[in-house]
C-alpha positions as a Python dict, from the first residue, in 0.01 Angstrom:
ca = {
    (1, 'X'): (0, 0, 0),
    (2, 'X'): (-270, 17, -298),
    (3, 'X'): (-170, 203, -546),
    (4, 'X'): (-414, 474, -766),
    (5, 'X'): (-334, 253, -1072),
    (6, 'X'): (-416, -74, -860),
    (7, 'X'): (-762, 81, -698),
    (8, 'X'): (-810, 177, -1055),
    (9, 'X'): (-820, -187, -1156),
    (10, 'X'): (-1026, -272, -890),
    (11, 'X'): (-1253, -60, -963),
    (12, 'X'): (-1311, -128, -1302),
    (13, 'X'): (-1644, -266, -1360),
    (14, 'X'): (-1694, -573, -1549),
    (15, 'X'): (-2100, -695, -1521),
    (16, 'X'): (-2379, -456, -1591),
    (17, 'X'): (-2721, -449, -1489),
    (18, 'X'): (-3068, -369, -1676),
    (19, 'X'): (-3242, -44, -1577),
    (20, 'X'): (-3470, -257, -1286),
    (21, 'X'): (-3708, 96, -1321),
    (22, 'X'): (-3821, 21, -1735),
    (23, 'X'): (-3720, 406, -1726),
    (24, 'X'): (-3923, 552, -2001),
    (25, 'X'): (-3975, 229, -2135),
    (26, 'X'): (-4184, 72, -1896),
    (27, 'X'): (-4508, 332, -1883),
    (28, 'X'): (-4513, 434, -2210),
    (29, 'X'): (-4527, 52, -2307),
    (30, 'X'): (-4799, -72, -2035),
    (31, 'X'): (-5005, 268, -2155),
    (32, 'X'): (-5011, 158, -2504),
    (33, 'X'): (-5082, -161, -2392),
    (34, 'X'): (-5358, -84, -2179),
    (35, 'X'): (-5513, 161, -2476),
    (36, 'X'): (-5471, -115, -2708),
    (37, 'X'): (-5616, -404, -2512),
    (38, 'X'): (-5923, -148, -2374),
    (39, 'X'): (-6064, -36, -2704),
    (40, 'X'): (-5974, -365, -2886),
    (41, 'X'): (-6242, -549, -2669),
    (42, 'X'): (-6444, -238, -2699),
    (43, 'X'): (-6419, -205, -3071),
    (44, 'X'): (-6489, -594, -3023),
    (45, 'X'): (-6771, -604, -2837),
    (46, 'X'): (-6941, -329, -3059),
    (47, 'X'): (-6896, -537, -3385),
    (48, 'X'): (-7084, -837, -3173),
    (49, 'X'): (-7339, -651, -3188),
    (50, 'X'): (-7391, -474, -3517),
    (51, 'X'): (-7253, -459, -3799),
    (52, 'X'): (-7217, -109, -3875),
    (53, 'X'): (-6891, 14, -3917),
    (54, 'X'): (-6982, 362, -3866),
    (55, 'X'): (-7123, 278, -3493),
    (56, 'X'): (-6794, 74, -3435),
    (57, 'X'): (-6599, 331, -3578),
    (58, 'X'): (-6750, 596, -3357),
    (59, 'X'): (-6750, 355, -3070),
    (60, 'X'): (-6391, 307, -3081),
    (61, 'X'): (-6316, 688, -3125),
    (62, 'X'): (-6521, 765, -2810),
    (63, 'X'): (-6273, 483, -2615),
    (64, 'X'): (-6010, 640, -2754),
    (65, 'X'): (-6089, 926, -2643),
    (66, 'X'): (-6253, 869, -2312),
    (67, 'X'): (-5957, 685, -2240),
    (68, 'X'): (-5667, 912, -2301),
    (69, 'X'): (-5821, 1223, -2126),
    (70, 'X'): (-5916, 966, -1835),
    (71, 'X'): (-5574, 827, -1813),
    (72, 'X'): (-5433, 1168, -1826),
    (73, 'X'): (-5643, 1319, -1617),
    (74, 'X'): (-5556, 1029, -1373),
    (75, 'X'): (-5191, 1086, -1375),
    (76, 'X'): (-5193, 1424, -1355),
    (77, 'X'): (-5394, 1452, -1014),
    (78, 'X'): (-5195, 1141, -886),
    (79, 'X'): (-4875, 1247, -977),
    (80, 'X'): (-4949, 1641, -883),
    (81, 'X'): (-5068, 1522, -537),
    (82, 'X'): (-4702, 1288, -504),
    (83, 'X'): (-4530, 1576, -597),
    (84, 'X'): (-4689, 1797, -343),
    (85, 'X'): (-4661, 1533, -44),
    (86, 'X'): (-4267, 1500, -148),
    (87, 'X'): (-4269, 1875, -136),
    (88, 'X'): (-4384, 1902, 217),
    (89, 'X'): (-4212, 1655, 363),
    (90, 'X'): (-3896, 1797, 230),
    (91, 'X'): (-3970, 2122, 402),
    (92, 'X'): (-4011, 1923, 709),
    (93, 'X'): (-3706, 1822, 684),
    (94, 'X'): (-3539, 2160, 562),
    (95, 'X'): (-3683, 2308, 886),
    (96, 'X'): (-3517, 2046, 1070),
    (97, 'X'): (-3163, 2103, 944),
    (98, 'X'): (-3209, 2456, 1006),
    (99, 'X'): (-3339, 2433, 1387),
    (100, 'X'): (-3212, 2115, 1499),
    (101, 'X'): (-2871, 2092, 1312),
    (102, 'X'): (-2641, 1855, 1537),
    (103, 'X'): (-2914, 1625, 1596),
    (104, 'X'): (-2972, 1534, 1217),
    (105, 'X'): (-2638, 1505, 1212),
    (106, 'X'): (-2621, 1241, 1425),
    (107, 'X'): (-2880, 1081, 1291),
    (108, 'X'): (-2720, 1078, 889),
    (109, 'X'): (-2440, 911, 1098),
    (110, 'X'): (-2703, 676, 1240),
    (111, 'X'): (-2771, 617, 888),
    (112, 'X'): (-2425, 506, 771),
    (113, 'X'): (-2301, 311, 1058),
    (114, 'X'): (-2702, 86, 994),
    (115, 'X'): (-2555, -1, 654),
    (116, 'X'): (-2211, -145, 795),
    (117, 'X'): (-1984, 200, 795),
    (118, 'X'): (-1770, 220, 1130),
    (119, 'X'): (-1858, 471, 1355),
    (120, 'X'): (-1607, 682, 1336),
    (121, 'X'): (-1643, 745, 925),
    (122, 'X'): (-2032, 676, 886),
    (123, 'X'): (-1928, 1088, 1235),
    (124, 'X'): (-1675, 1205, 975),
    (125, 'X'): (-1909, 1145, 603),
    (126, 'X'): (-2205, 1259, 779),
    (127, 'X'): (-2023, 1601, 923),
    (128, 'X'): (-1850, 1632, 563),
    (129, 'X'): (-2186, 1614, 419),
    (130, 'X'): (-2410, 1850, 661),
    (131, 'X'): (-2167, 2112, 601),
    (132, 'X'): (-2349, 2174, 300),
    (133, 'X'): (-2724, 2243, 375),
    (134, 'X'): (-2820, 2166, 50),
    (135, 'X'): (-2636, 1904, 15),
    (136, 'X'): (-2728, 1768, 318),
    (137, 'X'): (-3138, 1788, 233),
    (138, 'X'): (-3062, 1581, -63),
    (139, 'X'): (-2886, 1339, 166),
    (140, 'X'): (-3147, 1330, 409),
    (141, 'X'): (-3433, 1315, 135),
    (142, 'X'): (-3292, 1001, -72),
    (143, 'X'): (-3238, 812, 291),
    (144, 'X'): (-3548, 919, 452),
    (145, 'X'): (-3791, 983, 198),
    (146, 'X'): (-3647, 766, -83),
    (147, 'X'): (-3687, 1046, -334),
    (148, 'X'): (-3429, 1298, -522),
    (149, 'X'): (-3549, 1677, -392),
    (150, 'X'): (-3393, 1747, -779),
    (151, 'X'): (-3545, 1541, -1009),
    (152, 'X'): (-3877, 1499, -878),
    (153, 'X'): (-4191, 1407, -1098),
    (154, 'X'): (-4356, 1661, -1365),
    (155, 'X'): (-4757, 1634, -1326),
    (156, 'X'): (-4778, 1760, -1684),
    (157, 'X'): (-4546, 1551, -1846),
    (158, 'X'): (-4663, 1249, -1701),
    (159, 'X'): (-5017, 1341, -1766),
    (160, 'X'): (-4906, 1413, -2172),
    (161, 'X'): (-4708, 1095, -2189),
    (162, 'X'): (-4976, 862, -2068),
    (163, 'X'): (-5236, 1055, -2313),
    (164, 'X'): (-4965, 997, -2581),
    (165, 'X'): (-4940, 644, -2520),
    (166, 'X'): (-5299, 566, -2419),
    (167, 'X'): (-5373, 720, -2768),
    (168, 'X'): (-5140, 526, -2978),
    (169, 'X'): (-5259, 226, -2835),
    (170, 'X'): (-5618, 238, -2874),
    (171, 'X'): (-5568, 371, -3223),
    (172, 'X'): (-5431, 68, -3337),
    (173, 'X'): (-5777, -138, -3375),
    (174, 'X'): (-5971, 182, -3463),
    (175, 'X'): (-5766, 266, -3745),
    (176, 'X'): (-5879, -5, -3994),
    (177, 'X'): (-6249, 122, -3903),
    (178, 'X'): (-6125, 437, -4033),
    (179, 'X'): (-5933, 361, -4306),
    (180, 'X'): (-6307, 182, -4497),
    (181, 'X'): (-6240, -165, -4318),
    (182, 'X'): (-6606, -318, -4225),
    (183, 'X'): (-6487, -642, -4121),
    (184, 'X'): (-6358, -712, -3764),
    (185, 'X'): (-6113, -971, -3891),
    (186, 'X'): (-5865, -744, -4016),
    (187, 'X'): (-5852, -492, -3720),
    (188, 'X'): (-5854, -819, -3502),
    (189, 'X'): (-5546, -948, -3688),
    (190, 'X'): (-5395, -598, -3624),
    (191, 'X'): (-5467, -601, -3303),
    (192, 'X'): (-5332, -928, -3233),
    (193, 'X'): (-4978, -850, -3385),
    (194, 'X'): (-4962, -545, -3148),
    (195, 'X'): (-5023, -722, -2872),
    (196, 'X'): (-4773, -989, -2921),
    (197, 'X'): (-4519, -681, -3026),
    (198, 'X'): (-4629, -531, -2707),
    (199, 'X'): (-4532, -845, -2504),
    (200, 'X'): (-4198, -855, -2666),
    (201, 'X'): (-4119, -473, -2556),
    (202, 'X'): (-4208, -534, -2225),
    (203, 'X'): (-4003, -848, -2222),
    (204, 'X'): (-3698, -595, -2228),
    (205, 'X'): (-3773, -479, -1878),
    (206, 'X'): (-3852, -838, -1694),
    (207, 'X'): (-3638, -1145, -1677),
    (208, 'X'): (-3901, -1324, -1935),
    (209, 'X'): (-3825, -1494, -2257),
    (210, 'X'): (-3942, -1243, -2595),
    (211, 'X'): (-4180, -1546, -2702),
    (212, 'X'): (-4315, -1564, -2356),
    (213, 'X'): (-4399, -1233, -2276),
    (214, 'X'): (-4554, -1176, -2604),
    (215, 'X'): (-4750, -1478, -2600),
    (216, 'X'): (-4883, -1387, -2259),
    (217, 'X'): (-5002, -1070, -2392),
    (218, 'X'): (-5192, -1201, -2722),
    (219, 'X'): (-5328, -1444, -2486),
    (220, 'X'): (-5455, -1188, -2240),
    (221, 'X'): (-5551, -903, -2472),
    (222, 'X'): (-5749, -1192, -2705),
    (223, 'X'): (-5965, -1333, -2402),
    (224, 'X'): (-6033, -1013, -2303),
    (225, 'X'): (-6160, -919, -2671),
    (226, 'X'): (-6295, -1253, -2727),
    (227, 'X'): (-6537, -1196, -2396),
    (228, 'X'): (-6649, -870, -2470),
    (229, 'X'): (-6779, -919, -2866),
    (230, 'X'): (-6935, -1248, -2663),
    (231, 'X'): (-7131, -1013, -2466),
    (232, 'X'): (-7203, -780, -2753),
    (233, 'X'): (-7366, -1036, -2918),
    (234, 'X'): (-7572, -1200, -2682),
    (235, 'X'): (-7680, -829, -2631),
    (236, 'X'): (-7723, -748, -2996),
    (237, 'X'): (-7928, -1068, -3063),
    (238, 'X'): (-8175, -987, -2775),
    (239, 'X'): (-8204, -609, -2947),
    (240, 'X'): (-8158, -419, -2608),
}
């Protein structure tokens, strides 16, 4: 017979995992990144073309700008418009626990006994649980729906996080400009170390190297920067 102080060694845990979601990590990095790389190869791609810092500097404020409010704007419809569909689907739901009780049931049971639980504990858990309507909608939501009735997406706060982090990233290669630079070698420099830094962050939520990831980024962000002042000058020499 197992004992409580033998299941408790059993049960002790001795591996852990990384957070497979990036958590909070994850979007606020990739919407710096994406700030960063966007108004870099703007910023770019103005300076290709003149050499006023004034029109680069203004240039790179209106990315900035345009930018954030887009990407905020963007989120917040998107993640408004989620939050609505998981909102109506869990009233579907709620309306079928109310009318149609024993049959969702049956099918939570269903549910269990598909991912290996005999039949006559995937009867007993699923009666346990659907004694409990709220319980039981939670139950129903995460195994049906995939999604947690309780902590459910904020429109607003998504919308504020990815202006926050849209911002901070495009600001990086604008705030040379700002600060009297009138060379694009030094915000380029800049620009360069943040996106290798960038790479490294994100390297905490894949299975790639530090070096790697960051190297990918520079690389990425660079060509993209590299094409854009390209075009900026071709279109600056022919005086369009």
């Amino acid at each position: 017979m197992m004992t409580e102080a033998g299941v408790g060694a059993r049960a002790e845990v001795h591996h852990q995992h990384r957070d497979v979601t990036g958590g909070w990590l994850r979007p606020a990095v990739f919407g710096a990144m994406d700030g960063l790389v966007s108004n870099f190869a703007l910023i770019a791609g103005v300076a290709g073309g003149t050499a006023d810092a004034k029109i680069i500097a203004l240039a790179g404020v209106a990315g900035l700008a345009a930018g954030a409010f887009s990407m905020a704007g963007g989120e917040y419809v998107s993640v408004a418009s989620q939050r609505e569909l998981a909102l109506a689907e869990l009233d579907v739901e709620r309306r079928e626990l109310e009318r149609h009780p024993e049959a969702e049931e049956d099918e939570l049971a269903l549910h269990y006994q598909a991912r290996g639980v005999d039949p006559e504990t995937a009867r007993e858990v699923a009666r346990q649980i659907s004694r409990d309507p709220e319980q039981a909608l939670a139950v129903h939501a995460r195994a049906e729906l995939g999604i947690d009735p309780h902590d459910l997406p904020s429109p607003v706060l998504a919308a504020v996080s990815s202006f926050l982090a849209f911002a901070g990233g495009a600001l990086i290669p604008l705030l040379p400009y700002l600060l009297g630079v009138h060379g694009l070698w030094i915000p380029a420099v800049v620009s360069m170390a943040a996106l290798f830094g960038a790479g490294v962050l994100v390297s905490r939520v894949t299975a790639r190297s530090w070096w790697f990831s960051g190297l990918r980024q520079l690389v990425v962000g660079g060509v993209a920067a590299a094409l854009t002042w390209g075009l900026g000058t071709l279109i600056g020499a022919a005086a369009l």
